[in-house]
N, C-alpha and C positions, 0 to 999 in steps of 0.2 A: 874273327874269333876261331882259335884251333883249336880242337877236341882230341885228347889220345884216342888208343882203340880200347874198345870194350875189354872187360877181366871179368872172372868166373868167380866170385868170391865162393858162394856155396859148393865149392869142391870137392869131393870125398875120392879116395881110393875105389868105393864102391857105392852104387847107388840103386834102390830098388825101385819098382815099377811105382810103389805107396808112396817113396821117400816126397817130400815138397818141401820148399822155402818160399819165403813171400816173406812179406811185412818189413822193410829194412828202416834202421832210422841211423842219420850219419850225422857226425858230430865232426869241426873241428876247432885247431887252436890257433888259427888265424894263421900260420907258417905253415911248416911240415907236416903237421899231424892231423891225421882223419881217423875215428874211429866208427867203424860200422857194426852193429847190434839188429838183428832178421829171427824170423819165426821160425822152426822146422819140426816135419814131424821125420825121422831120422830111425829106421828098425819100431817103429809103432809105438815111440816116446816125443811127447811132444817138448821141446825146447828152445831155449834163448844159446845165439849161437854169437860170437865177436869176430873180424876181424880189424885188426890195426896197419897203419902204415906212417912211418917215421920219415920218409921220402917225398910226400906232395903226391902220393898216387901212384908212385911208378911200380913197388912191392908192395905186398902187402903179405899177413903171416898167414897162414894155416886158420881155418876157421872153429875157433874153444868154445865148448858149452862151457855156459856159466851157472844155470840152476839147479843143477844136481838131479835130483829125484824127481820131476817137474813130471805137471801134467794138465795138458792142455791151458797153456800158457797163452795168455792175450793182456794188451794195454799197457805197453813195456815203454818206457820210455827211459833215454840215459842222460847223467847231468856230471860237467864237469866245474869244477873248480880251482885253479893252481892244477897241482898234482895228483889231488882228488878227484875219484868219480864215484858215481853211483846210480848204477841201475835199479830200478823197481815195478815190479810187477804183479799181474794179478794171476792166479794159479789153485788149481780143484786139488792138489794132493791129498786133501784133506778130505773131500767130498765136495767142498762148497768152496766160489772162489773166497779168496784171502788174501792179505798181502805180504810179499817178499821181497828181500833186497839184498844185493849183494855190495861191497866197496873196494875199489882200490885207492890206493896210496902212493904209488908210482908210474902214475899214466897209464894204465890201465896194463900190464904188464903182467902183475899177480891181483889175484881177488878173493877175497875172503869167503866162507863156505855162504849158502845163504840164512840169512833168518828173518826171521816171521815178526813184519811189522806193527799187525792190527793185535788185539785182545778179544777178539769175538772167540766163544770155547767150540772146540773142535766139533764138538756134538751137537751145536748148531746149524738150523736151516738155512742163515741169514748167509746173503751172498755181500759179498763187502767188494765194490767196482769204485770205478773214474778217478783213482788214484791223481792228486798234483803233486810236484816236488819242485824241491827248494834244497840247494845244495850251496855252503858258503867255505870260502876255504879255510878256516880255521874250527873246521870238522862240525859245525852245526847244520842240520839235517831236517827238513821238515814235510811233511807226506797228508795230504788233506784228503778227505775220500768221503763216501757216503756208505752208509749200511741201516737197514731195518730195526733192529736189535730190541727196540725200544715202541715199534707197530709198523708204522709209515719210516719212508727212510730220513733219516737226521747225519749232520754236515761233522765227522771225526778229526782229529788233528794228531798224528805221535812227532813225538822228537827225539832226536840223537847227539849225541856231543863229541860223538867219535867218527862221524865221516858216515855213517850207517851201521856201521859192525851190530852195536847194540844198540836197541830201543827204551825209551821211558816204559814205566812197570805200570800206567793205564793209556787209556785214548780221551782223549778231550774235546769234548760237545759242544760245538761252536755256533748251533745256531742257537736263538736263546729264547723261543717261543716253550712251550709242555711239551715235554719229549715225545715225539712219537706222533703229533697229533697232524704238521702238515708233513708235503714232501720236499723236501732238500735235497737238491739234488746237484751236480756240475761241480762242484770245486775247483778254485782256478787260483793261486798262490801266486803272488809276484812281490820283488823286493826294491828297496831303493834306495839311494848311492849312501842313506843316510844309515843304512842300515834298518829302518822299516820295514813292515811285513802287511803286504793286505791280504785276506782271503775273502774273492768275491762268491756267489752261488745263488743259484734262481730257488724258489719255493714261492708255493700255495699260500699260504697262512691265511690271506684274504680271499680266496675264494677261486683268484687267476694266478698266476706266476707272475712275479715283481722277482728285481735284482737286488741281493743286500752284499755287504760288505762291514768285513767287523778290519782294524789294523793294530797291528802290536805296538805298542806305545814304549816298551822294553824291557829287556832280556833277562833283569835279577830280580824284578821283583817277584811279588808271590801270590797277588791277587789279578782273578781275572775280572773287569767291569762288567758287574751286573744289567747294565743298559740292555733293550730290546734294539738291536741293528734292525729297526724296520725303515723301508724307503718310501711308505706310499700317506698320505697326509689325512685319511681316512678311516685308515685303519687304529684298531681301539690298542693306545700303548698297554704291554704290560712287564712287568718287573721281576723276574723269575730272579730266586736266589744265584748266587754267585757259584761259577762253574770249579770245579779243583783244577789245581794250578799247573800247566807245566813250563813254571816258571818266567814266565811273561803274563804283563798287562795288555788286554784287547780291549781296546775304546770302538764304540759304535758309531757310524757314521752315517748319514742321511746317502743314498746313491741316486743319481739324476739314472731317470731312463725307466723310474719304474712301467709298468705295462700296466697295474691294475685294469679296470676297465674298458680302456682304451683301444685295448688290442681285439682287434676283431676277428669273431672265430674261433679262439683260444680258449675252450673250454676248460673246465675245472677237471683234473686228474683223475681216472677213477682206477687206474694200472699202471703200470710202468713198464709197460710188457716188454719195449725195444730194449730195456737194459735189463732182463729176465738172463741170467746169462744159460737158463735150462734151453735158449733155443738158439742151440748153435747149428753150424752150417759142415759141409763138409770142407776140408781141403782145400777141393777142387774148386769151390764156390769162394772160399778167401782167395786163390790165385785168381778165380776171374773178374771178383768185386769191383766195381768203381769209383775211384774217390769219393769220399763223404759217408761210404758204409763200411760199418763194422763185423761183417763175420767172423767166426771164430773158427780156430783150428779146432779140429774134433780130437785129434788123437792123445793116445793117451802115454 
């Protein structure tokens, strides 16, 4: 097996002593095309920075900020489809993280300004993290995440029908115990040849962390299945009114693997401190992190 030589993607003209990059996630399209998407704090702005290459690796272009006004950006992740792509991320511009996306339409080439995926109001304490995506190539769009809003954190959904550009005008509450009352946490979206859609996510509700899963049954209707997606055979069903719609049906589904009791050790939640996103790290501590940790850039 032969390896070319190493390339500089994070190249600048000029570079200061503060500047860093880290975090890279690379994409491609099975041929020619590699897209690379890295963190940087860049003149004491933190951003989502691209490079592409149309050749198998030999060039590659100049490295493009993609988020405009960003600030202290983390949990990027990028999704293509056909022609389509779309980045999204989690980002303080506001004071509190939130979520943003950007799209293109021509293999990432040009990209649309970013906008703002969640509906949590500006003036909010609520941090909105762990962003999933789901990108299909006939421009539908879908973004799972968790936020507080409601007390403890509960499991979001937005949709788009244009690739990302724009979002549905609410967020949709996918787990379907009383809002607020356990923690939801993890969202994990995946689709299937058939067109299906599951979202899986761990929560409290019984006392320990069990796995549920709600999946979309399909795309025109208008009502969402009031069923409780609970996993564990113990736990007391309950029936919460039907969620508003964004535009699909989610049937609940029994998931193997719950944990309830069984998991030893596993105490019942009393913080959620490691996904607190108030205790970031510097820089320096995200370039020297080790797989499986998350620090965040600090800059701003």
């Amino acid at each position: 097996m032969t390896w070319g030589p190493e390339q500089l993607l994070s190249d600048f003209p000029e570079k200061l002593p503060s500047d860093a990059f880290a975090r890279p996630r690379i994409i491609g399209d099975g041929q020619d095309r590699y897209w690379v998407v890295w963190m940087g704090i860049k003149n004491g702005r933190s951003s989502l920075y691209m490079n592409r290459s149309v050749d198998g690796g030999r060039k590659w272009t100049n490295p493009v900020s993609l988020t405009g006004e960003s600030q202290s950006v983390f949990g990027h992740s990028l999704h293509r489809a056909g022609e389509r792509m779309l980045l999204v991320w989690q980002d303080v511009r506001t004071g509190r993280d939130r979520l943003y996306a950007v799209t293109s339409s021509d293999g990432g080439v040009t990209w649309t300004a970013p906008a703002r995926v969640d509906h949590v109001p500006e003036s909010s304490e609520v941090a909105v993290t762990s962003p999933s995506v789901l990108l299909n190539a006939d421009g539908e769009a879908l973004v799972a995440w968790q936020d507080a809003r409601n007390g403890r954190e509960d499991i979001f959904l937005a949709r788009s029908t244009d690739g990302g550009r724009t979002w549905g005008p609410e967020d949709q509450r996918m787990d379907a115990d009383e809002p607020g009352t356990a923690l939801s946490r993890f969202p994990s979206l995946a689709r299937a040849k058939d067109g299906r859609v599951a979202l899986a996510w761990d929560d409290d509700r019984a006392g320990l962390e069990d796995v549920y899963v709600r999946v979309r049954v399909g795309r025109r209707t208008t009502a969402v299945g009031p069923r409780d997606p609970r996993v564990i055979a113990h736990a007391q069903a309950r029936r919460p009114a039907a969620a508003a719609s964004l535009g699909a049906r989610w049937s609940a589904l029994r998931c193997v693997g719950g944990l309830g009791s069984h998991r030893r050790g596993l105490q019942p939640r009393q913080a959620d401190r490691h996904q607190d996103p108030s205790l970031r790290q510097p820089i320096a501590a995200l370039a020297r992190a080790p797989p499986g940790n998350s620090p965040r850039a600090g800059g701003r």
